[in-house]
Every structure is written in structure tokens, then in C-alpha cells.
C-alpha positions in Angstrom: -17.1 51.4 -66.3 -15.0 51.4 -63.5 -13.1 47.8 -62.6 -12.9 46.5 -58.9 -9.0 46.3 -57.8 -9.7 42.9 -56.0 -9.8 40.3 -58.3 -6.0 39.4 -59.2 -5.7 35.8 -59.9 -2.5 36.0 -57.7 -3.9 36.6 -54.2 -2.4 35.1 -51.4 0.6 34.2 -53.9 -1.8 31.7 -55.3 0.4 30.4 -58.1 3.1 30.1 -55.4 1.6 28.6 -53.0 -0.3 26.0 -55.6 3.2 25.2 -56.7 4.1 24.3 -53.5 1.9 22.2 -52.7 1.7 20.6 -55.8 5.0 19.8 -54.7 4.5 17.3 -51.8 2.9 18.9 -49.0 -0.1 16.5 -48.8 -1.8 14.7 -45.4 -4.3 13.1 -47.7 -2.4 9.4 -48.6 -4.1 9.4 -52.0 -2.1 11.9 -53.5 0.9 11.8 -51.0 2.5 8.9 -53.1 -0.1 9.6 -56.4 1.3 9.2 -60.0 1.0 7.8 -63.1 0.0 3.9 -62.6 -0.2 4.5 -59.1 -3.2 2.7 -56.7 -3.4 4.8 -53.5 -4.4 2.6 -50.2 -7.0 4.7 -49.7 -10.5 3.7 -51.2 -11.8 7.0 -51.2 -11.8 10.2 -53.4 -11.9 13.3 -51.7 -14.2 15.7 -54.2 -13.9 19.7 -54.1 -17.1 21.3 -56.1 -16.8 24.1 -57.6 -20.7 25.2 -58.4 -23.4 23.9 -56.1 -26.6 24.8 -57.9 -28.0 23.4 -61.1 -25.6 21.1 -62.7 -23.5 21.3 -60.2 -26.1 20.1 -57.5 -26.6 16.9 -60.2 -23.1 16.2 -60.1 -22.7 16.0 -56.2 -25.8 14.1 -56.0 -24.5 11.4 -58.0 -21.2 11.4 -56.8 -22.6 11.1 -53.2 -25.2 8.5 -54.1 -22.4 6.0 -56.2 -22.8 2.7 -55.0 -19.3 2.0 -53.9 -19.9 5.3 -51.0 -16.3 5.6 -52.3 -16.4 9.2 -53.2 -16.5 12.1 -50.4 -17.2 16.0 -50.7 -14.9 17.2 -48.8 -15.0 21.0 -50.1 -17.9 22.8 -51.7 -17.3 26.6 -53.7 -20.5 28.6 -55.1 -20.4 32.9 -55.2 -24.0 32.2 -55.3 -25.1 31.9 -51.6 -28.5 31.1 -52.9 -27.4 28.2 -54.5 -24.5 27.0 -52.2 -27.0 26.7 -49.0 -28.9 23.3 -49.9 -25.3 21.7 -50.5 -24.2 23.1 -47.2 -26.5 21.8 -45.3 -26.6 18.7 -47.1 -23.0 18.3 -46.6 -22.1 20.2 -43.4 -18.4 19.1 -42.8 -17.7 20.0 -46.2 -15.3 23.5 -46.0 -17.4 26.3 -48.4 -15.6 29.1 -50.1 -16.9 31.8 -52.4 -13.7 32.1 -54.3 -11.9 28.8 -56.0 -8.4 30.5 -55.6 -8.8 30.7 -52.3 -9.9 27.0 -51.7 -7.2 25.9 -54.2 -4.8 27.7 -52.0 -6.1 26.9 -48.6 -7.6 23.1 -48.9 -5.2 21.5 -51.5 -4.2 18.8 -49.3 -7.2 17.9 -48.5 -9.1 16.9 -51.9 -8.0 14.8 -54.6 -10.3 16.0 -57.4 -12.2 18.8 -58.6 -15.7 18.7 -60.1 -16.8 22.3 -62.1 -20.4 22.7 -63.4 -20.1 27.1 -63.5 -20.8 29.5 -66.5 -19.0 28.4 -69.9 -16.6 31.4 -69.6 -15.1 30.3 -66.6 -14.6 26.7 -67.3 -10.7 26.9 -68.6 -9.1 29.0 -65.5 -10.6 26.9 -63.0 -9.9 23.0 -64.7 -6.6 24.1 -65.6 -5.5 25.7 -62.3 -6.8 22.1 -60.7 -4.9 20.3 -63.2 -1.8 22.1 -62.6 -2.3 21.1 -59.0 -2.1 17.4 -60.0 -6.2 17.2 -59.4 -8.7 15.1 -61.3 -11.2 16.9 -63.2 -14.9 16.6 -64.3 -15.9 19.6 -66.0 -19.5 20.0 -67.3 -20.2 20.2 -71.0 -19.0 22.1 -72.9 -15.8 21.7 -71.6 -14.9 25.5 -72.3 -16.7 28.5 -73.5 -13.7 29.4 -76.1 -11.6 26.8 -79.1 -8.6 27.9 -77.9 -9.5 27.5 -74.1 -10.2 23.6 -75.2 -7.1 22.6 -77.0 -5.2 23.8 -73.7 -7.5 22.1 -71.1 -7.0 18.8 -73.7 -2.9 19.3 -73.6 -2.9 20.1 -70.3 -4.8 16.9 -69.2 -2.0 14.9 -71.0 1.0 16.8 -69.5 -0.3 16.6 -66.0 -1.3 13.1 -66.2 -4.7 14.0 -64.6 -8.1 11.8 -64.8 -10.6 13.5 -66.3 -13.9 13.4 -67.8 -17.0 15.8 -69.1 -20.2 15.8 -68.1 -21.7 14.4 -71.3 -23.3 11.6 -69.5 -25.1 10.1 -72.3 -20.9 8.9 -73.6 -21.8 6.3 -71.1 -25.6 5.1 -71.6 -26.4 1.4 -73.1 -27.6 3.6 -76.0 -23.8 4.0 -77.0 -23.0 0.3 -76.8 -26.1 -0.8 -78.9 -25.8 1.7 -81.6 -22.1 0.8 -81.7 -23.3 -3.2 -82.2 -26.0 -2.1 -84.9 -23.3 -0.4 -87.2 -20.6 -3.2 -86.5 -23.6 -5.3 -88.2 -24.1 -3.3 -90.8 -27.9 -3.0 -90.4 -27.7 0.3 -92.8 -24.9 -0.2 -94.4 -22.6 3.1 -94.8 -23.7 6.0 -92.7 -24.0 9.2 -95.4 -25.7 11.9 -93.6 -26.4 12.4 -89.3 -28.8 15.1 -88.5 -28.6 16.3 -84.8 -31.2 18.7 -83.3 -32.5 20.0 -79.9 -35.3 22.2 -78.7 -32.7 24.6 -77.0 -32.9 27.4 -76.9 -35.2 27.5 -73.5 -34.0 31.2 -72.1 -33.7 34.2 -74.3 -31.7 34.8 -77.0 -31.9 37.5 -80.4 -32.6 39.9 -78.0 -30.8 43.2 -77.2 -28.7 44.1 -74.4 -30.2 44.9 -71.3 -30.5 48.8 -69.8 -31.1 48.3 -66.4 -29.0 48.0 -63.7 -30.7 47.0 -60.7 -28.3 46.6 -57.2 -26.6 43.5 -57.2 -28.5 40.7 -55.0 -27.0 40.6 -51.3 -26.1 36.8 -51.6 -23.9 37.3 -54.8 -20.8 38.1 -55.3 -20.9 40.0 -59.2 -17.3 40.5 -59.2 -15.9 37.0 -58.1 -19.0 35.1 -61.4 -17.6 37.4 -63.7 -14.5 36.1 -63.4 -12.5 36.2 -66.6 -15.4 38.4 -68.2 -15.0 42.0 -69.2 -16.4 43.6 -65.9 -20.4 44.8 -66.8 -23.0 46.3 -63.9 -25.1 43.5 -62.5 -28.0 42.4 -65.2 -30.8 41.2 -63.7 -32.5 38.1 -64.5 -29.1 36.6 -65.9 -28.2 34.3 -62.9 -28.5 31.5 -62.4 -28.9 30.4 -66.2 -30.2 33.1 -68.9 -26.4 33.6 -69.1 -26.3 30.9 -71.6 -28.0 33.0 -74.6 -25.3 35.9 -74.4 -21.7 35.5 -76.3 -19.8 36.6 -73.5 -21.0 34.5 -71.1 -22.1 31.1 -72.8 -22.4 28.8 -75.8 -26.1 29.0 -76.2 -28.2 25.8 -77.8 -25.2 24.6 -79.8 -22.8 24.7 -76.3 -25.7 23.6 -74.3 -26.6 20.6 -76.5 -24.0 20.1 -78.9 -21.2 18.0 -76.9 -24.2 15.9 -76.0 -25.9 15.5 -79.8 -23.2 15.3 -81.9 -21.8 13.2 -79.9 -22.9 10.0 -80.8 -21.6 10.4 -84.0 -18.3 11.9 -83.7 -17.3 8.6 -81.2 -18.8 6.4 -83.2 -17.2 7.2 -86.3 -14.2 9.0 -85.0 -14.8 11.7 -86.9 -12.2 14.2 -86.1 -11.8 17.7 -87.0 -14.2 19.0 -89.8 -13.1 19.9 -93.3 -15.5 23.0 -93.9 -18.9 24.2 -91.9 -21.7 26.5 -93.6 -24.3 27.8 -91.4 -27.4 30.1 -91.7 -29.4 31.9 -88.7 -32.3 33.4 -87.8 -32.0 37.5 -88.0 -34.9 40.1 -86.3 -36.5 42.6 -88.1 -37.7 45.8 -86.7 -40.1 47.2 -89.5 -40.0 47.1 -93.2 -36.3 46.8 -94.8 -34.7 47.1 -91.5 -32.8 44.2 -89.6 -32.0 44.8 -85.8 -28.8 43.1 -84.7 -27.8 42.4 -81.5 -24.0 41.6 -80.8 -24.0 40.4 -77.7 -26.6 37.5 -78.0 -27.1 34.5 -79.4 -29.6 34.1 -82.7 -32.6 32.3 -81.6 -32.7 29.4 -84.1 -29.3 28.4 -86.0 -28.5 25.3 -88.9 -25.1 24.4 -89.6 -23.9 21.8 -91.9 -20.0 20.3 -90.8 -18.5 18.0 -93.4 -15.9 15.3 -92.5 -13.7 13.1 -94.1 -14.2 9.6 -93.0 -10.8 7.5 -92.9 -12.1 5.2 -96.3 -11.6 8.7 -98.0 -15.5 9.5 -98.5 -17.0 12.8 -96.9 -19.9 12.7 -94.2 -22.2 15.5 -93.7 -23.3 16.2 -90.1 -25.8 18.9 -89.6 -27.0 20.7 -86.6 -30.6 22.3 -85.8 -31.6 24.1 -83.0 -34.4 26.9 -82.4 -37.4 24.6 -83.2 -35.1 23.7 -86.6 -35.6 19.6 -87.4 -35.2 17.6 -90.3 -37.4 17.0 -92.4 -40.0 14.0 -91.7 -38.4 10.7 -93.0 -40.8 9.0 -95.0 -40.5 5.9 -93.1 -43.2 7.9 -90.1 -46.4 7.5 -90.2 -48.7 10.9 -90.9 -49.6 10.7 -87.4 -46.7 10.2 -85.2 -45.1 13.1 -83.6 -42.2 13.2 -85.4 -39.7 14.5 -82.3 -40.5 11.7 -79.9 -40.4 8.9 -82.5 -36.7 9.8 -83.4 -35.4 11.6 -80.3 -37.5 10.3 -77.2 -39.3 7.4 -76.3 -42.7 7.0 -77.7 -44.3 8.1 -74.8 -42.4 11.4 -73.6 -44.5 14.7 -73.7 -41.5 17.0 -74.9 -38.0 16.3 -76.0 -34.4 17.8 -75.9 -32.6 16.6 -79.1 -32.0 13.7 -81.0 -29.7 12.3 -84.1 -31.0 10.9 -87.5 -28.2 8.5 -89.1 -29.0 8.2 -92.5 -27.2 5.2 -94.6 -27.4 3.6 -97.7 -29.4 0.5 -96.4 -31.4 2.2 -93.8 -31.8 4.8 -90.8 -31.1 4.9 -87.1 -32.1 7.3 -84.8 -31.9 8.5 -81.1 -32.0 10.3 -78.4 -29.9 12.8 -77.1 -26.7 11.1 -76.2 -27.2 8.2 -77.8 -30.4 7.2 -75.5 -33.3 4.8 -77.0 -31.5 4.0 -80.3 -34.7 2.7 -82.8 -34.8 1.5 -86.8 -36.7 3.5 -89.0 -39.3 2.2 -90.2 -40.3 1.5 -86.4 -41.6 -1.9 -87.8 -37.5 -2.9 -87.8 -37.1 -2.8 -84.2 -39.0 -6.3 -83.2 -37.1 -8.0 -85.5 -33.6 -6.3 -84.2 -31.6 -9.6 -82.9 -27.7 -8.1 -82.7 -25.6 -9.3 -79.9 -24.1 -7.9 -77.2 -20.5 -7.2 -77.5 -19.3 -4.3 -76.0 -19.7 -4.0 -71.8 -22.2 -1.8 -70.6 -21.2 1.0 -68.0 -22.5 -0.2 -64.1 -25.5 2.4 -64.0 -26.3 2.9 -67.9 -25.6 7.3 -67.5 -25.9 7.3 -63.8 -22.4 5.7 -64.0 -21.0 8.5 -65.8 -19.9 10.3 -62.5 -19.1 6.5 -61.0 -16.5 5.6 -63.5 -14.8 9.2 -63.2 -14.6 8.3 -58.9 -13.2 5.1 -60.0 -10.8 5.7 -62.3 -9.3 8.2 -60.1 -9.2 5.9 -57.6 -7.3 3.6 -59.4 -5.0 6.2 -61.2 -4.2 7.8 -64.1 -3.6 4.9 -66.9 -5.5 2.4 -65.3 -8.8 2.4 -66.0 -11.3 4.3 -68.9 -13.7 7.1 -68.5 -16.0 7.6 -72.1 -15.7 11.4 -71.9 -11.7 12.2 -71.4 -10.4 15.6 -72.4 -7.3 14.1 -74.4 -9.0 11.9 -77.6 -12.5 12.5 -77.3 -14.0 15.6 -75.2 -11.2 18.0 -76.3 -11.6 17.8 -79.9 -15.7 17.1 -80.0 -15.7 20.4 -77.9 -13.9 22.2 -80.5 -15.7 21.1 -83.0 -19.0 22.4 -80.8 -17.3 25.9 -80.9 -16.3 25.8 -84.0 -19.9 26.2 -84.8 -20.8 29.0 -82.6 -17.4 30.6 -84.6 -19.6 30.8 -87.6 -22.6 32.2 -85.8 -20.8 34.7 -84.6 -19.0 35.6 -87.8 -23.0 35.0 -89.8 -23.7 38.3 -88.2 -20.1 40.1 -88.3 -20.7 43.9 -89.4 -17.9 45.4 -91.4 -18.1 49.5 -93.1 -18.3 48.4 -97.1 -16.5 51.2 -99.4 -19.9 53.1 -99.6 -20.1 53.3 -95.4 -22.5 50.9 -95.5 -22.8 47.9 -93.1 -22.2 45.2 -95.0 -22.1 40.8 -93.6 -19.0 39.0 -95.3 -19.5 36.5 -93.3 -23.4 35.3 -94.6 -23.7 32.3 -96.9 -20.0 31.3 -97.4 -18.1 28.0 -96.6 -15.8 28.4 -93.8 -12.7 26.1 -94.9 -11.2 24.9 -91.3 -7.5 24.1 -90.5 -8.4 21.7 -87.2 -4.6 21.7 -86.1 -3.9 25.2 -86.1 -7.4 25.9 -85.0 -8.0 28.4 -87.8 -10.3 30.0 -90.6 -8.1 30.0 -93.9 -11.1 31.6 -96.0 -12.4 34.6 -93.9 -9.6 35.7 -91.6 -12.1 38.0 -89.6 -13.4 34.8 -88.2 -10.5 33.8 -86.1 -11.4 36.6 -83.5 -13.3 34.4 -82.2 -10.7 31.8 -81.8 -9.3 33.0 -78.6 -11.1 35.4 -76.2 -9.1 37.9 -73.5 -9.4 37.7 -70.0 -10.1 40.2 -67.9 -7.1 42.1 -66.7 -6.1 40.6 -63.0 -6.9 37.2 -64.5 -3.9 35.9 -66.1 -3.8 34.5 -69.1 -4.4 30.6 -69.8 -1.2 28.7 -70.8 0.6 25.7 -69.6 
């Protein structure tokens, strides 16, 4: 397929031109005299958002509702027209761009920060571009659609000296504070086993590759929300979210969940890069003795099981559901309580997105997604619970996810804590993520055997993981999926 000629990250010099201004050329006092440890006089941050719709509309809502009004969208980006027009109008002095180089070039002196909630793939360029402009980030989860792509937004958030902070909202709920206080107490006793699960996936996956080609909606611009992606005819029905269950465009119910799941349990334990991941998936069949694969999407329903070794020298096994997957029924239930809103949700919720199981030798502990409603199992426990409070909760419980970013950047690098920062916490946890959808993607890897056959290496092994150098040292074929390429006329992502 032929490639439009006018996508080169360069235009207008932009590399040039951001290096200039990165330089000094500011009107804005905030970053004027901005640095490390430094507390600007002004008491405003001055937000550019890149994404309007979905997400992205969340994350301006709750940066313009933050009960200090000290947080300002000054710039709003979308290629989506359909999705930029509610922001416009509900932010009419805010400047609106289709393309993110062009604002970075055009309106760098006049925003402090940059808030991204677009398609996985393009996640890295934009973030990194901001932070090499000296910009704060908050960058929705997962923080990028590739392992590679992570472990530079995490360095580059520590050489630039930049705020930053995912959109894994539930790092900041009173949920994280109490379950932190219950396994300080020891209420059951050394943690052996966390299950995580979600009902993701909720657009298609296991599905093949679409054929038509219908003519690209007026208000989009295809070329400009490809970005980094190989360039592909419009696909209907893909914007503005069944991109998610296609590999070259998302993460699918692990990316979409994970950072928020597992969570819980890789900041309470500090778990750290895993030691070895197995993982099985859900194939399709087309008739007797014959399995239809599709490539380019996600398997519907996917189980992985990451082991750890804690610092006391033990290993932990964390496993990972999605699909309709769950664990199986602790005993500790009652026959007739829905099993997925006794562990994951409060008792009273309809449906549910995911939840973790802690299992220990004295006892269990579950919650919701992010750490939310934390309970004893049996549910009996929970009246009796009497812990105190030691750790201070977050001004908001998740609402004051986005407020702490606004502050924090406010107050400077170094100066005050966000729960969700690239360098320590997001960085590696979204690796981790990845790491998972690395295995998926190898589960179903097709290579000629010596009879011309298709054969699946990659089915029912243990992957052994080198965290550090961000490679598979048992199945070599895996670590394609390390590091995707970008499209030509869209650089490449380095520091």
C-alpha cells in the first residue's frame, strides 16, 4: 500500500525548534526559572491534552474540577474532530491542534505539562517528545504499547527531571493504604499466591483481519492516528476503541487492565521484575482438526502465571485471568454469593471489571480493581477488622489521582510524591504488563517444522526472563516482540 509523504516527525524543524525552546524561550513564569527543587510563583499549571475523547475527556474533567482551580487547559490536541468538539466548547480559549508536533512546536511556551490518554501505540513518541521539552507528563495506562518503549519513557523521566505519573488511579485510592495496614499487621500472615482477573475483553478480539475498506470518516485524520503504525487503509468500526483487541494497535485485556490489577500487588510487595511467566490462551477452531489463527488480534481469553522472588528469598506466584477466566471459588464463599462481586466489587454492584485474590498462610484478602473495597475472606472477618490507620490517605480517595500529579508539578520536581511515577513504580509494573502480552504473542508464533508443517514452539513452555536486559533467554524468537519499528518518517525512540 502506498505511504502518504506528509507525516515526517521533523516538520517545521520540529526537533529544532523544540530544542530551542527547551532552551529558555518561555513567557509562562512557571517554567521560565523551572528546575529541579524549584517552586515557581505561579500557582497554576498550564495543561496541554493530547486526546480529548474517552479517557482523555476523564482526565480533563478532573483536572478542571480539582479543588485547588489550580490547574488550567490551556491547549487541547485530538485528530478525531468528533471527539475534540465537546472539549472545545467546553474549553473555548483553549488553542486545538490536530497534530501534537505541531502544538509542541507552536505552543511550548505556553503550557507546562502534558496529559496523553491516545491509542497504546502512540504513547512513547508523544511522552517522550514532552519530556524532552522539560514538560510534566500524565500518560494513561499502560504507559506504552511496547517493553522497550517503557524502559525509555522510565529513563527518560529521570534524565529530564520531569513530574510524572500514569493514569492508574486506583495507586491512589484508600483501598491502597488499608490493604497496606492489614499486611503490616499480619492478618494472613505471608502472602503465597495473588490471583488478578478482569472481565476485559469488552470489544473484539480472536477475530480475523478485516476486508473492507470503507472511505475514511470526514472528521478524521487516518494518517496523523496511525502515527508510528505501519500505514493500513481505514478499518471501520476500529475508532474510537476496538483498536484495543488488535497487536498493532493496543495491549488488549491484559494492557487495558493489567497496570491497574496487578498493581496492588507489585507496590505492595515490591515485586520487581519476574523470574519466569507461563501462559496458555484460548485458540478458534474452524471445523474438525483445524485451528484458524489470526495474527493480528488478540486471543479472546488468556491465563498467565508470573513468578517472583520476594526479597526473604521465597518465590510468589501471581497469576493473571482475563476472557471470563477467574479463580476458582475459595471455599471461604457461600454457595450462593456471586463469586465476582464478593471478591472484586462491592456486594451490591451488578457487573465488575477485575479484582485480586491474596492468598497467605493465615488467611485471604481480596479486592477490587486497584486496590478498591479491600474485604477478609471469610466475609464474617471484616466486622471484627480493628487495624489502625497509619499511612495518609490521598485528598479525594482516586479522584486525587490527577490532583496530586497538578500539585506536584506545581511544586517541582523532587518535592512532593505522585503514587504512579514512571521511574520506580509505573515503568517497571508496565513492563511487567507487556511482558505478558510477549508470551501471547509468542503462544501463537507459527514457524515451518522440517516436514513444512506449521508447527507452535512457543505453546506450553516457561519463558525464563532477564528483567534488565529486557530479554527471553529460553526461546529467542520471543524477543521480536521486545521492541516494535516505527513507521518510516517517524524517527525512532531514543534519548
Amino acid at each position: 500500500m502506498k505511504q502518504p509523504n506528509n507525516t515526517k516527525l521533523s516538520r517545521a524543524d520540529f526537533i529544532k525548534n523544540t530544542a530551542v525552546t527547551a532552551a529558555g524561550l518561555y513567557i509562562i513564569p512557571r517554567h521560565v526559572l523551572g528546575g529541579k527543587g524549584y517552586t515557581a510563583p505561579s500557582d497554576k499549571l498550564y495543561i496541554a491534552a493530547v486526546g480529548c475523547g474517552g479517557e482523555g475527556a476523564n482526565d480533563i474533567h478532573h483536572y478542571a474540577t480539582a479543588p485547588k482551580k489550580n490547574a488550567v487547559i490551556a491547549c487541547l490536541c485530538d485528530v478525531d474532530d468528533r471527539m475534540a468538539a465537546p472539549r472545545r466548547k467546553e474549553f473555548p480559549q483553549a488553542k486545538f491542534y490536530h497534530d501534537w508536533r505541531e502544538l509542541y512546536d507552536k505552543e511550548a511556551k505556553n503550557f507546562d505539562a502534558v496529559s496523553i490518554a491516545i491509542p497504546d501505540h502512540n504513547h512513547a513518541i508523544v511522552a517522550l517528545h514532552a519530556m524532552k521539552m522539560g514538560k510534566h507528563v500524565y500518560l494513561q495506562k499502560p504507559l506504552t504499547h511496547d517493553i522497550y518503549e517503557a524502559r525509555i519513557l522510565t529513563q527518560a523521566a529521570d534524565k529530564y527531571k520531569v513530574v510524572t505519573q500514569m493514569g492508574d488511579q486506583g495507586a491512589s485510592c484508600d483501598g491502597m493504604r488499608t490493604l497496606r495496614e492489614w499486611f503490616d499487621a499480619g492478618l494472613i500472615g505471608d502472602i503465597e499466591k495473588v490471583y488478578n482477573w478482569t472481565n476485559r475483553p469488552v470489544w473484539p478480539q480472536g477475530i480475523p483481519w478485516p476486508t473492507q475498506h470503507p472511505p475514511v470518516p470526514k472528521e478524521l485524520n487516518w494518517d496523523l492516528w496511525l502515527g508510528t503504525a505501519e500505514y493500513i487503509d481505514y478499518i471501520d468500526n476500529l475508532v474510537p476503541f476496538n483498536w484495543r483487541g488488535w497487536w498493532r494497535f493496543g495491549t488488549g485485556a491484559l494492557g487495558d487492565m493489567g497496570c491497574h490489577i496487578i498493581g496492588p500487588a507489585f507496590k505492595l510487595f515490591n515485586l520487581g521484575y519476574p523470574t519466569q511467566v507461563t501462559c496458555s490462551a484460548v485458540t478458534i477452531y474452524s471445523g474438525i482438526f483445524e485451528e484458524a489463527f489470526f495474527p493480528e488480534s488478540i486471543p479472546p481469553a488468556s491465563k498467565l502465571r508470573y513468578t517472583f522472588k520476594l526479597k526473604d528469598g521465597r518465590d510468589l506466584q501471581l497469576y493473571w485471568m482475563d476472557g471470563g477466566l477467574v479463580p476458582d471459588r475459595p471455599e471461604e464463599l457461600d454457595a450462593d454469593v456471586n463469586e465476582n462481586t464478593a471478591l472484586a466489587d462491592t456486594p451490591e454492584a451488578n457487573d465488575y471489571e477485575g479484582g485480586t485474590l491474596f492468598i497467605g498462610t493465615k488467611g485471604k484478602i481480596s479486592c477490587g480493581w486497584g486496590g478498591t473495597h479491600p474485604r477478609l475472606l471469610p466475609l464474617s472477618r471484616n466486622k471484627d477488622v480493628n487495624v489502625p490507620k497509619k499511612y495518609p490517605r490521598v485528598e479525594g480517595d482516586m479522584d486525587g489521582h490527577w490532583w496530586q500529579w497538578v500539585d506536584a508539578c506545581i511544586a517541582g520536581y523532587g518535592n512532593a510524591e505522585v503514587d504512579s511515577p514512571f521511574v520506580g513504580y509505573a515503568g517497571p509494573l508496565t513492563e511487567t504488563v507487556l511482558m505478558g502480552n510477549l508470551l501471547l504473542r509468542s503462544f501463537n508464533l507459527q514457524v515451518k517444522g522440517k516436514d513444512n508443517n506449521n508447527t507452535t514452539p512457543g505453546r506450553y513452555i516457561a519463558y525464563k526472563w532477564d528483567g534488565e536486559n529486557m530479554r527471553i533467554t529460553n526461546f529467542e524468537l520471543a524477543n521480536q516482540f521486545v521492541k516494535r519499528k516505527y513507521r518510516k518518517g517517524w524517527g525512532e525512540l531514543t534519548l
